[in-house]
C-alpha positions in Angstrom: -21.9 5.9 16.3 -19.4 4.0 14.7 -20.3 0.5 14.2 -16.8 -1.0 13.5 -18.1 -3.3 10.4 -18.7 -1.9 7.4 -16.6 1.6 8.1 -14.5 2.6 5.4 -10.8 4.4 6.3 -12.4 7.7 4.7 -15.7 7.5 7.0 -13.1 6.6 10.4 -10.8 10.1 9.3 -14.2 11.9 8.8 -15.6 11.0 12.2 -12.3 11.2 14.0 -12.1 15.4 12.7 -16.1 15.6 14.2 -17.0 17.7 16.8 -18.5 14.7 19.0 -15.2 13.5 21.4 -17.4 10.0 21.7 -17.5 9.5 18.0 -14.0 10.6 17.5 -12.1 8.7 20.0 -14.1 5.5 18.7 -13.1 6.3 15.4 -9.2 6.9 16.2 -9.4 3.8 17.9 -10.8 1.6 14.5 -8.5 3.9 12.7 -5.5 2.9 14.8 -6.8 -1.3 14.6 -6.7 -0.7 10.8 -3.6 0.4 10.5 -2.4 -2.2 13.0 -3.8 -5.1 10.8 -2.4 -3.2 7.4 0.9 -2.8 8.9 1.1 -6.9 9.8 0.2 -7.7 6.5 2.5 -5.8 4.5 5.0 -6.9 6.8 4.4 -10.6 6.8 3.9 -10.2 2.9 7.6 -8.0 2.8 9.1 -11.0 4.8 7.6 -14.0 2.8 9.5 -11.9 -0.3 12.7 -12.5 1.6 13.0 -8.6 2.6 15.4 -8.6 5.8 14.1 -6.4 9.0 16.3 -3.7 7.9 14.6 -3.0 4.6 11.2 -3.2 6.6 12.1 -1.1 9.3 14.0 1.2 7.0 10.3 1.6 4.8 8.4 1.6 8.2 10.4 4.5 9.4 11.5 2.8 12.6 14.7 0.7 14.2 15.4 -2.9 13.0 15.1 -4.1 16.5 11.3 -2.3 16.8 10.7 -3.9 13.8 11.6 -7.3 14.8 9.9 -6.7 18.0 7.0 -5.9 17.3 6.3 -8.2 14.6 8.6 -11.2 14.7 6.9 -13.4 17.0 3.7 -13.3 15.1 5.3 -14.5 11.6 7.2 -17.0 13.9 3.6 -18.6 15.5 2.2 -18.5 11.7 5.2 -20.2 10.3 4.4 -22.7 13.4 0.9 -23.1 12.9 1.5 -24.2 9.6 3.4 -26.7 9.8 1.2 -28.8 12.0 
């Protein structure tokens, strides 16, 4: 069973094409956090490099407005956090 620590992206995909559903669906799910946390940090990384939602959304293959959506709020509460 997937432990979650430790597990690299290559052991996830290999488990998530098993023939155990339980092992699979746990390892789609820590395959779909990953990419969750890889995606915030490019984009937080793409914005502190001045790129404009456009550019990201364009590279992320989405609408500016998903873009900003989904990821504004979090740079905004960062941005926040660090100026106290």
């Amino acid at each position: 069973m997937l432990t979650g620590m430790g597990d690299t992206a290559s052991d996830l995909a290999e488990a998530a094409t098993g023939g155990d559903p339980a092992t699979g669906l746990a390892a789609v799910a820590a395959l779909r956090r990953l990419l969750e946390e890889l995606e915030a940090a490019h984009v937080d990384e793409a914005r502190a490099r001045g790129w404009s939602w456009e550019a990201i959304a364009a590279a992320l293959g989405v609408k500016r407005q998903t873009a900003h959506r989904k990821h504004a709020h979090r740079i905004v509460e960062s941005a926040a956090g660090s100026r106290r």
